[in-house]
N, C-alpha and C positions, 0 to 999 in steps of 0.2 A: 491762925486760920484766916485764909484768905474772905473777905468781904467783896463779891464779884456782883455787878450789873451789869445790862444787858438791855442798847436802848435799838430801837430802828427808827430812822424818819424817812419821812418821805409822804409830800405835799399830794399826793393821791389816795393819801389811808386816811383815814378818820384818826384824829388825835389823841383818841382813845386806847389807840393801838399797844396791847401789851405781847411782849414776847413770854412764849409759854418755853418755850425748848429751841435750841439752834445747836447747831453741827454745820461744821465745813473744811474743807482743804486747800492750803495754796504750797505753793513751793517753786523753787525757784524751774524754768526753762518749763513754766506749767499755768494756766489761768486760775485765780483763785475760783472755787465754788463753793456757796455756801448753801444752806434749807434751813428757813426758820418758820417753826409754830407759832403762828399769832393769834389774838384771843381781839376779837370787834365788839363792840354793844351789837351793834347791826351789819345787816351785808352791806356791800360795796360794789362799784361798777368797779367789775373786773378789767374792761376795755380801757380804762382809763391808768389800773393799775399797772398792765404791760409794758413794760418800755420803759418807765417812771425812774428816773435816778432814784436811789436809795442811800442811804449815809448809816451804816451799822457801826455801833460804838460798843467797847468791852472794855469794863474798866474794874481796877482793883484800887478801892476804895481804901484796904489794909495798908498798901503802899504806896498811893497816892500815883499811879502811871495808868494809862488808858491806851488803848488802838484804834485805829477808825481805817472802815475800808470803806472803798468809792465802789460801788455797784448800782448795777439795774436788775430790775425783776423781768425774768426771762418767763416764768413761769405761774401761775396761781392756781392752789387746789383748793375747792370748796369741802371740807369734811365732812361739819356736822353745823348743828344748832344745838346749842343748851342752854341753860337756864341764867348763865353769865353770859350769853350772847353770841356771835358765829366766829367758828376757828379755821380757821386758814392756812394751809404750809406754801409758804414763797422761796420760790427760786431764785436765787442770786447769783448775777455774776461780772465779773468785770465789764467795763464800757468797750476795752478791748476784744471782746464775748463775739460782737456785731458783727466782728470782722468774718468769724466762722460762718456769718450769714452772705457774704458776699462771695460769689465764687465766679468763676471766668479765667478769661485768657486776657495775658497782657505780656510787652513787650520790652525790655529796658538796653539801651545799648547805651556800652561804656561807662559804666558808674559803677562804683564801689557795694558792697551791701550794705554799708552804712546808708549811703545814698539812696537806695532801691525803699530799706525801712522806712525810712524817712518819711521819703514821697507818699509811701501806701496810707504810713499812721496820718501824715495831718494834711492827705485828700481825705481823710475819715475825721476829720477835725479831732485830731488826739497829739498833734505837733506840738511844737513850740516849746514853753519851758517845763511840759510831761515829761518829756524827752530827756535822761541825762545819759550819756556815752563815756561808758572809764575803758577805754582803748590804749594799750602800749605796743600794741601787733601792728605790722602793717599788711594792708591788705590790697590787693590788686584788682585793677577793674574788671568786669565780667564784660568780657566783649560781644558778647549776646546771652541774654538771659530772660526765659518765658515761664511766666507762671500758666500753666496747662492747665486747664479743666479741672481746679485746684481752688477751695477758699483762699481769701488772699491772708488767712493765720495761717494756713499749711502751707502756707509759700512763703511767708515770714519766717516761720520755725524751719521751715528746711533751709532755707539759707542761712541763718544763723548756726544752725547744727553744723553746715558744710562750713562754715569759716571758724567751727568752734567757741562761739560766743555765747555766754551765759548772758540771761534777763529776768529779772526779777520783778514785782510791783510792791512799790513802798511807798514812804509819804517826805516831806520837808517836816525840820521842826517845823514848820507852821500846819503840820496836818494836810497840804497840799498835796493829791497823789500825782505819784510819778512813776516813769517807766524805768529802771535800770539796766543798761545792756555793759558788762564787761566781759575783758578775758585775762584776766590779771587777777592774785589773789592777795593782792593789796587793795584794790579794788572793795574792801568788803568793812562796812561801818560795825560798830558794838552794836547789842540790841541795847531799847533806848533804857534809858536808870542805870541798876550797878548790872557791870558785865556778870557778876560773880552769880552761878546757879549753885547752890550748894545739892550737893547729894545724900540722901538719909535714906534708908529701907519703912517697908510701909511701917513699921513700927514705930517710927523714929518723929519728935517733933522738936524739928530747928526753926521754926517760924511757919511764918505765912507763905513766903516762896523758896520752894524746895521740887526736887527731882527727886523721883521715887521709884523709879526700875533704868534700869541699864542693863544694854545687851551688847558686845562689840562681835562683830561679823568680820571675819576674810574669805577672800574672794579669789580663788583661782581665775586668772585672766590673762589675755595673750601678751607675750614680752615684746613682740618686735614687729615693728610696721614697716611695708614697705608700698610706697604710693607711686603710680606709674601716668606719665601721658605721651600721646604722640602729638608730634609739631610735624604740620605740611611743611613749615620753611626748611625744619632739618629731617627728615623723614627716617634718614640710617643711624640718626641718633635719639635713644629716647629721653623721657624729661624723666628724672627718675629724683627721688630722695628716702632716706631708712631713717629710722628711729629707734634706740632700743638693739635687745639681744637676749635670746635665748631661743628653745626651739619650739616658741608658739609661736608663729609667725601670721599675719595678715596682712593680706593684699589688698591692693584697692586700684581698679583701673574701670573706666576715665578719673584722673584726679583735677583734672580742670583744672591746672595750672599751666602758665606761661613759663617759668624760669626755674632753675635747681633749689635755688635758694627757698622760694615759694612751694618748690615741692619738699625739701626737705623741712622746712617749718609744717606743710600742713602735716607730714610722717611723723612729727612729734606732737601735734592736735590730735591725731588718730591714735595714738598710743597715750596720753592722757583720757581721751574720750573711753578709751576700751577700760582704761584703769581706774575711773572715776571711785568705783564703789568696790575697789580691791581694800581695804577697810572701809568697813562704816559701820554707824553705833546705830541703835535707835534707844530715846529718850523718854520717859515719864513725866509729867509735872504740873504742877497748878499755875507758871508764871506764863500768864498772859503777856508778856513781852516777847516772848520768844518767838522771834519771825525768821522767815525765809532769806538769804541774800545776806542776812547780820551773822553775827561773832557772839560766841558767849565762851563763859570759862568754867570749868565743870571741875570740881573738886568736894572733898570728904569721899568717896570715892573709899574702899576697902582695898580694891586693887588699886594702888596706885600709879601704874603704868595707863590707869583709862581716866585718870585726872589728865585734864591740860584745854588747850582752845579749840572748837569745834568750829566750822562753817555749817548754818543750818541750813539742810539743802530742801525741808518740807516737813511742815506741819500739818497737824490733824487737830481742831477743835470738839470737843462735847462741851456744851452750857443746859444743864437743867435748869429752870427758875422756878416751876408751877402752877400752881395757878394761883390767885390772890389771899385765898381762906388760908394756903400752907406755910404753917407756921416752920418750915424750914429753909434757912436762906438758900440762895443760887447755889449751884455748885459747878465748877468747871475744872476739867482735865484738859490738857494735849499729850500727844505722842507725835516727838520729834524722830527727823531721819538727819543724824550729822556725821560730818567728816571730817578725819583730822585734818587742823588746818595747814600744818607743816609739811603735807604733801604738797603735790604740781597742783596749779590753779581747777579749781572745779569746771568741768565741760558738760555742754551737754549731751544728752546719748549720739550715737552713728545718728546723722541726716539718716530720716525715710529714704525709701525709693523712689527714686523721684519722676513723676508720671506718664506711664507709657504710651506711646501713640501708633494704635493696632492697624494695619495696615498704611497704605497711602493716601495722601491728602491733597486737594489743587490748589496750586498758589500762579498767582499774577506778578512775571518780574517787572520790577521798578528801575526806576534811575533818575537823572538829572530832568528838568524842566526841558523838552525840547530833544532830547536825546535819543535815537531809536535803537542804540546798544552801551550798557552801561554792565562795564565787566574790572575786575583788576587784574595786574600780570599775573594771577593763576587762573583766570578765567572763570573767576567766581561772578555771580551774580546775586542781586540784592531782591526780596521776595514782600510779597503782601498775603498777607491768608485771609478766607474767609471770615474764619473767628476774630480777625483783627478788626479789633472798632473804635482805634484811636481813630482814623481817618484820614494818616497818612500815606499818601499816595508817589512819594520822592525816594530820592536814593538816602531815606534816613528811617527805609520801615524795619529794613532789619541790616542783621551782620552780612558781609560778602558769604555766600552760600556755595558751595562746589558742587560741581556739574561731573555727570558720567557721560563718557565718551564713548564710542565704540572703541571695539576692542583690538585694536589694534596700532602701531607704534606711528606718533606722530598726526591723529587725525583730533582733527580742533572745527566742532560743532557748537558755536555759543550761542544760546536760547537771544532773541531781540527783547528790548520793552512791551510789554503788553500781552507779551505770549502768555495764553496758560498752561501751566509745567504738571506734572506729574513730580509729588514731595515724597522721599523713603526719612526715617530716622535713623542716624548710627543707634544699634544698641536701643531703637526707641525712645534715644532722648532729643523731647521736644528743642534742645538749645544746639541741638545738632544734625540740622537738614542736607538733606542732601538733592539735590535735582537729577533724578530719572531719564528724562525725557521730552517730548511735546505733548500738547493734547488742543484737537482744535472744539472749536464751539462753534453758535450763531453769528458771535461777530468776526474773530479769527475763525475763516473758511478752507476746508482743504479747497488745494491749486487748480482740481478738476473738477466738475460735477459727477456725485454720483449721485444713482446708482450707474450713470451710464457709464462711469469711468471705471468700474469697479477692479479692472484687469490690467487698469496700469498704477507703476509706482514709477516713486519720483523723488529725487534730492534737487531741493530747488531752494537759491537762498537770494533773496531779494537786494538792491542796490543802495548805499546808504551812504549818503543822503535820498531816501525813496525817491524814485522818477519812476517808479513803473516798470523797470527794467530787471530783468536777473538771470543769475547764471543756474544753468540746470541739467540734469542726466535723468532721460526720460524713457522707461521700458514700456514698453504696449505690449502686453500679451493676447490680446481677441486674435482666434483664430484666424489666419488668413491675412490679417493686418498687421501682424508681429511688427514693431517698430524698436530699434535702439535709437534716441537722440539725446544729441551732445548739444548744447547750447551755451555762449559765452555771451555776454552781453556787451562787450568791449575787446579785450586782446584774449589770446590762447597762448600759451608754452606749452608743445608737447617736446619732454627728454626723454630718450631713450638708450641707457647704459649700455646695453649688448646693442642684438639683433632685434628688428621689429620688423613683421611680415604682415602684408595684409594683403586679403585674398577677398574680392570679390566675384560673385556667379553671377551677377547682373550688370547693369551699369553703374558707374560713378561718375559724377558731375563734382565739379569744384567752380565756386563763384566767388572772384576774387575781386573787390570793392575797389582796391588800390593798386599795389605792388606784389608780385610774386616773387620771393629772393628762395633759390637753392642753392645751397654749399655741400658737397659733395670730395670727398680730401681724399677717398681714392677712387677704386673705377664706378660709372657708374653702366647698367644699362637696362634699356626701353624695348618690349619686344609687343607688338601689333596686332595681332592676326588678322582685323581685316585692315577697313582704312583707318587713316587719322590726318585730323585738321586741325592746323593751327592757325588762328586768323588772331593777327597785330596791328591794331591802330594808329602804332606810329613806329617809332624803331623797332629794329630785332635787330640784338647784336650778337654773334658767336666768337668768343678769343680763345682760340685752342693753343695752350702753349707746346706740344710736341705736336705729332704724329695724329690725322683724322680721315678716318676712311666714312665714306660714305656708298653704302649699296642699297641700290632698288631694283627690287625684282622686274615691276614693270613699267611703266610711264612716269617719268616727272617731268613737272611744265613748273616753268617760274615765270610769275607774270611779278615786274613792280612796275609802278606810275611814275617813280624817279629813277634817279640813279641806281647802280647796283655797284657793289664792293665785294671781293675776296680777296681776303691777306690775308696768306698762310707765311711763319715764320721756320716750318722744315716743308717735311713733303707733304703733297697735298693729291689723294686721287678718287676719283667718281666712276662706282660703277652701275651702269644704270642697266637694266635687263630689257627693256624696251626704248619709247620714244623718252627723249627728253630736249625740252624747248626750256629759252630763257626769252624774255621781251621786258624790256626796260629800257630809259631812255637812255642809259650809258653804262655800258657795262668795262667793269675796269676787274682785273683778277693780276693777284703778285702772287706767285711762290716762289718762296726762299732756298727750297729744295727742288725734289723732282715732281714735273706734276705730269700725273694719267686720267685720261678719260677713254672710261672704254664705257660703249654704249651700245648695245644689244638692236633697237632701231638706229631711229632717225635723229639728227642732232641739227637745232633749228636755235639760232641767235639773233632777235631782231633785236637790234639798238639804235633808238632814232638818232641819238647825239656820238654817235661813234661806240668803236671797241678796242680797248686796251689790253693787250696779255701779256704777261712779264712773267721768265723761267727764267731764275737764277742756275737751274742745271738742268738733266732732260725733259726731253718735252713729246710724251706721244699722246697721237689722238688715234684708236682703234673704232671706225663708227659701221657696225655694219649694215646699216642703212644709208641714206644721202646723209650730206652737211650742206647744212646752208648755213651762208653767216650776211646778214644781210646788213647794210649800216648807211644812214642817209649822209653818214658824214665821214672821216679816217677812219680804216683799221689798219693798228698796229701788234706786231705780233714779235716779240722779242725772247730770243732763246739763248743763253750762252752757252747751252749743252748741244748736244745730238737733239735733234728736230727729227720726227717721223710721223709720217700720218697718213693711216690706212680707213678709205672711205669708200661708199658706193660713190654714185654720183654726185660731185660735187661745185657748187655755186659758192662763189665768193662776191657781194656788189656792194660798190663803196659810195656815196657820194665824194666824198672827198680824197684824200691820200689813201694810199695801201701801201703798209712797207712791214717786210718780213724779213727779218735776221736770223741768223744762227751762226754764234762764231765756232760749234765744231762742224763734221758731216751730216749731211742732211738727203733727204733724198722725198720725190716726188713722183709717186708710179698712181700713172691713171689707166683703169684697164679699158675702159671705152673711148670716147671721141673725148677733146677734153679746149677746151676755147680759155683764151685769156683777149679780155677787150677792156683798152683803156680809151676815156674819151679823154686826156694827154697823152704825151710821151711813156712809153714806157722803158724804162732804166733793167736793164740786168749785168748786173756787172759782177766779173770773176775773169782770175789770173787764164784761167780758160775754159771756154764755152764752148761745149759738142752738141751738134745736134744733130740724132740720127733717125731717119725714117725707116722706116721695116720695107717699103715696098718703094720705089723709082716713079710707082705712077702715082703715088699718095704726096698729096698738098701737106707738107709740114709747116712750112711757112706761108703765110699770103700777107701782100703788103700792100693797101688800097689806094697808092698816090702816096704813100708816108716817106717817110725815111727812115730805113735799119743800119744803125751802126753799131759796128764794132770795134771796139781798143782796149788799151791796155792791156794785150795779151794774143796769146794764138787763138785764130777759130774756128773751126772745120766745119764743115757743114755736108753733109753725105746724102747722096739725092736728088732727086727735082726739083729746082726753084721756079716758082711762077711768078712772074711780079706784076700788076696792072699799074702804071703808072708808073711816074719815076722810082727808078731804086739805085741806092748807091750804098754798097760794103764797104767801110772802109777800117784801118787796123789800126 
């Protein structure tokens, strides 16, 4: 017969303090809880007992071994008063307990879950050598990971469930408690004295400590796992790993892993974890050794197939003691829950659900010091939430986040620093945001004022490095003002695959800062309906490599201030439907071909500094008004072709030389009176010279004291000659 005590301390009770009755449970992947009845002389300040470390010892006296668990009093009830003084049932529970008291939101990028427990247990001062880790798994880091609107035990326990890690609480030989986290089931100590529970029926007495009901359970559970994730870098390929076989089958997607390897290990975590309790016993017995996390060896056993080594996954204590007058000692049971231990390592249940986040949230993007866009090659962007209250403000508040884009192929919209976003959740998990959209505020202002702008919209994206400058497509819809505007804030490329037609019913203006370049690779053409002006500051140059006709319906005048140039390299002709005037101070004109002017009026050439023509082949001029060609200096007029030229009245006056060639036929018909006056000599020279007058009394030649000569050839001359002054003919 077991000899059981049963002590509590704890520096806020009166020393007086006897335990009447205790019950409680711990088990492994589970916080211990305990409730014990205490007997006071007197009350006590309850305020002071809350919170109060506690030290609960259970010891068997028969066989000389004890346990000690480390708790606080979570709770105190005042029962009664009687005549032995005031009874009280206290709540017990681990130091760990507190952690259920803190709950929030928090953020961990790149660390392991080893790392993540860590940090939480000993910012709660529960670090250090609490702490022991029996890990053979390897585990990968979480490249973003947020405890949501979650105690930070529920975010403990659910990460460890997700990575498959069992924890226990236990003590050092020295009674020291500790936290134990493995996933290995060598991992796991003897309970403390001899491992050996013997089993007897209640009838039976083999000593002080024995096991006295047995019950072995099986468990239909699923055979095969198969765990799924998508990866942005390989998108056509998933991340996929199985476990197992048969056709109970479960899935699991998102599995939050990175690599096959990591998904096919956690495919066999999840088929462990499903399989945990596909056998398991539960236990009777009076040995107060038998804990959670430890190994016992269970034998006398009737059935011998339910002899052998158990892993205890969770005990249940009862302690009677009394009260002081009862003449009967303590007495104390457990009922164990164990598993054989020659199965896969113990896990613990499926991770929870892990915490949804019901519609959309607004978050502020982040990035480097200084930075006004901070993205990686997919265009992700780095986030700060409200609920975050670390107080990082840099490109370290969270994981690169992905952005939705319009819909359609090739458009690249990335949120700046400082914006505030519109957040969706995949699937509603908080470790996996997504970016919406924009959202402006007080300090990010939309681009217009409303309400008055209410009717226009806008894509406007600002210049970065900021100057104040940006590029934007601006619609106005207010009646009557309808506006499309395009604005670039430096260059434009517009490409256009096919055809592009634009059609305007009003005017177009174009205002060009610098250079106007048009390239044009086959025909091009320009049609008017009323006028058009082109006015050039300084050159205007035309290179037509073939063939260029020019027609005007009515008057064209060319004035320049300098010289003027035409060089054509074929034919060259101008039809003008009215007057057309040129004045410039030197006009020079080459065609390589044949050049025509035909000119509906008048045709008027002033050149102060001369006039040059050059016809590499014919050459006609139809003017059916006058010609004038007026030049303070030579004109020269050069044809190798046929020369023709049909005009009203016409004036030719040179200051300087006049010389007119044509090396084929040529001909000159004036149908009125027609004068040639040179203030020199005038030369006509050809193999023969006619000249006939229509009527005997008509003056064809006059010669005012000069001298006409003729040579080189025959000369006839038909008619009246009058000469004033000397004349001599000669041949």
């Amino acid at each position: 017969m077991s000899i059981i005590d049963v002590e509590i301390h704890c520096e806020a009770l009166p020393e007086a303090a006897r335990v009447l009755s205790c019950e409680g449970s711990e088990g492994m992947n589970a916080l211990p809880w305990w409730q014990a009845r205490i007997l006071v002389p007197e009350a006590f300040d309850v305020d002071a007992v809350i919170g109060a470390s506690t030290a609960l010892r259970l010891a068997d006296f028969s066989e000389g071994s004890a346990r000690v668990w480390d708790l606080l009093v979570v709770a105190v009830t005042h029962e009664e008063d009687g005549r032995d003084g005031c009874i009280y049932t206290l709540e017990l529970c681990s130091p760990a307990w507190l952690l259920t008291r803190r709950s929030g939101y928090r953020t961990f990028l790149g660390k392991t879950t080893k790392e993540i427990v860590t940090e939480i247990l000993e910012d709660a001062g529960l670090g250090g050598d609490r702490l022991v880790w029996r890990l053979s798994g390897l585990y990968e880091k979480r490249l973003y990971c947020v405890a949501y609107d979650e105690s930070e035990w529920a975010f403990i326990e659910r990460l460890l469930a997700d990575e498959g890690i069992s924890y226990w609480f236990d003590v050092t030989e020295d009674d020291a408690p500790v936290l134990v986290f493995a996933d290995d089931k060598g991992a796991h100590e003897g309970i403390a004295g001899n491992l050996l529970v013997t089993y007897a029926d209640p009838g039976g007495n083999v000593g002080p400590r024995h096991a006295f009901e047995l019950a072995v359970t099986d468990v239909l559970t699923p055979t095969k796992t198969h765990v799924r994730e998508y990866d942005v870098r390989a998108p056509d390929v998933f991340v996929e790993g199985e476990a197992g076989d048969g056709p109970f089958d479960y899935f699991e997607y998102p599995a939050s892993v990175l690599t096959e390897d990591a998904a096919t290990a956690r495919a066999r975590v999840r088929l462990e974890q499903l399989q945990r309790f596909k056998r398991q016993a539960t236990l009777s017995s009076n040995c107060v050794n038998v804990q959670p996390g430890r190994l016992l060896e269970l034998d006398g056993a009737a059935d011998t197939w339910m002899n052998g080594r158990y892993l205890v996954a969770g005990v249940e204590h009862e302690i009677v003691v009394g009260s002081r007058n009862d003449a009967e000692p303590a007495s104390y049971t457990n009922r164990a829950l164990i598993i054989p231990h020659a199965e896969a390592p113990f896990r613990p249940a499926l991770p929870r659900r892990v915490p949804r986040v019901n519609g959309l949230e607004p978050a502020i993007t982040t990035g480097l010091s200084g930075e006004e866009i901070h993205v990686d090659d997919l265009g992700r962007v780095k986030l700060r939430f409200p609920w975050d209250r670390s107080g990082v403000m840099d490109d370290t508040s969270s994981y690169w986040v992905r952005c939705l884009q319009i819909g359609m192929g090739g458009s690249m919209m990335l949120p700046r620093v400082g914006w505030e976003v519109p957040v969706a959740y995949v699937d509603g998990t908080p470790d996996r945001p997504f970016v919406l959209g924009r959202m402006y505020n007080a300090t990010a202002v939309v681009p217009y004022p409303l309400p008055g702008a209410q009717a226009t919209s806008a894509l406007q994206s600002a210049t970065s490095p900021g100057d104040g400058t940006t590029n934007e497509i601006r619609m106005a819809d207010d009646g009557g003002a309808q506006e499309m505007f395009v604005h670039a804030s430096r260059d434009q490329t517009v490409t256009v695959g096919g055809s592009a037609t634009s059609d305007v019913g009003v005017d177009e203006t174009h205002d060009v800062g610098l250079s106007l370049l048009g390239a044009v690779t086959g025909s091009q053409s320009l049609t008017v309906g009323a006028d058009q002006t082109v006015n050039v500051g300084t050159n205007y140059n035309i290179a037509v490599s073939g063939a260029r006709t020019e027609i005007i319906g009515g008057m064209e005048a060319i004035k320049v201030t300098a010289n003027r140039t035409v060089a054509v390299d074929g034919a060259y002709s101008e039809l003008i439907g009215a007057l057309y005037g040129i004045q410039c101070n030197q006009s020079n004109t080459g065609v390589s071909g044949a050049f025509t002017q035909l000119v509906g009026g008048g045709l008027t050439v002033i050149a102060g500094l001369g006039v040059s023509e050059t016809t590499l082949a014919a050459r006609t001029d139809v003017v059916g008004g006058s010609k004038s060609l007026v030049s303070a200096r030579g004109v020269s007029d050069n044809v190798v072709g046929a020369k023709q030229v049909k005009a009203g009245p016409t004036t030719e006056k040179a200051g300087g030389k006049v010389v007119t060639s044509s090396r084929a036929a040529g001909s000159v018909k004036v149908g009125g009176s027609a004068d040639v006056k040179a203030g020199g000599p005038l030369v006509i020279e050809a193999p023969t010279i006619t000249v006939e007058a229509a009527s005997i009394k008509t003056k064809e030649i006059e010669i005012g004291g000069g001298a006409l000569k003729m040579k080189k050839g025959k000369s006839s001359i038909k008619g009246s000659i009058k000469r004033d002054g000397n004349t001599r003919l000669g041949g």
